[in-house]
N, C-alpha and C positions, 0 to 999 in steps of 0.2 A: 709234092706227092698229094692228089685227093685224096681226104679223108672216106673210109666207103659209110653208105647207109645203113643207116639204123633199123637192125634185120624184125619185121613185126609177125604175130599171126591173129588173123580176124578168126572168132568164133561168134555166129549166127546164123543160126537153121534157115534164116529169111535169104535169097540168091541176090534179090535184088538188094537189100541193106548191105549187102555182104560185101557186094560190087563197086554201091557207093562208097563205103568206108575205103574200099582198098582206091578207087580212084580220090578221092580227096588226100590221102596221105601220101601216096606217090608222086601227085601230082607237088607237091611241096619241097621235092628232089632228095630230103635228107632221109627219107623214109623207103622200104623195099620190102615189100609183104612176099614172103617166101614158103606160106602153107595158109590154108583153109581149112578150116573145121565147121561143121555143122550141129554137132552137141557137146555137153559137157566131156565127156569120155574120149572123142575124136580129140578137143584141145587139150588136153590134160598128154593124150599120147603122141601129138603133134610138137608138143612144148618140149617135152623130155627128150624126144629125135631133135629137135631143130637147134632148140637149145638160142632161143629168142631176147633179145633185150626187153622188146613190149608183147601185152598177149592183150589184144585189142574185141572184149567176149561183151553179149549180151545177156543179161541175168533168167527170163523165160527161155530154155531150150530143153529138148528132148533127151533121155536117158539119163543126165547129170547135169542138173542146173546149174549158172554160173555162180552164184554165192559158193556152191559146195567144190565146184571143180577150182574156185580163189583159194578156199582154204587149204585144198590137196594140194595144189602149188605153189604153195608157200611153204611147205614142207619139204615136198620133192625138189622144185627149182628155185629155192627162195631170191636168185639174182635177174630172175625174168619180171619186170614187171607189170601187174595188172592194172589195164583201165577198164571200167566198166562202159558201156554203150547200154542204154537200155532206155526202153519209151515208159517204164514203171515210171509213176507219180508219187509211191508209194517211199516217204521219207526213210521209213524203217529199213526198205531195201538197200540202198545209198549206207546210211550206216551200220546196216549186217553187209555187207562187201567190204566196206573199210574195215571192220573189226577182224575178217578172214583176211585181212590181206592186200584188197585191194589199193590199189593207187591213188585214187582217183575213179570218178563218176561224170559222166555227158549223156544228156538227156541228148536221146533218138531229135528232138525237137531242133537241137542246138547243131548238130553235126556240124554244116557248114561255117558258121561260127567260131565253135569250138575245140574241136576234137584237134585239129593239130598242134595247136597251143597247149592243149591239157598234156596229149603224148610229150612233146616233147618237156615240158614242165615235169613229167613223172621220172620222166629220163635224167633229168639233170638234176633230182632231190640225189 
């Protein structure tokens, strides 16, 4: 019996980062992006319907930044986990994610590199 994929949701207001993430992680076969979000408030109500293993968000977005939508959903969905995606340089940010919640941080720089490694590393803490 195949095991199925590891169900994610990208949050980034950006279409084109949005596009890449979700193509680099499916492309990896264990991974299946099954919603998009565009701001803090879209992922937050995306997570609670989808009811996701990974919430794959960037920290600059509109209406609910991701630091603050990490912390809400860690509350509401505390078995979803967050990786953060974000081109911030900004150390502080990285560890106000981790302290709300988050999983894990991949600089926008590193994607191709990184980001499936780190996913799947969050998944199996």
């Amino acid at each position: 019996m195949q095991r199925s994929r590891l169900r994610l949701v990208v949050a980034d207001d950006d279409d084109r980062f949005a596009t890449l993430i979700t193509t680099l992680v499916e492309a990896d076969g264990r991974f299946e992006v099954v919603a998009r979000a565009r701001n803090g408030a879209e992922a937050i109500g995306l997570v609670a319907m989808h009811r996701p293993d990974c919430l794959l968000m960037d920290i600059d977005m509109p209406v609910i930044d991701g630091i603050e939508a990490t912390r809400r959903l860690a509350q509401l969905v505390p078995a979803t986990r967050v990786v953060i995606v974000s081109g911030s340089t900004v150390i502080a940010n990285a560890l106000q994610a981790r302290d709300h919640g988050a999983a894990d941080l991949v600089s926008k720089s590193r994607v191709h590199d990184d980001l499936v490694e780190t996913v799947a590393a969050a998944l199996a803490a």
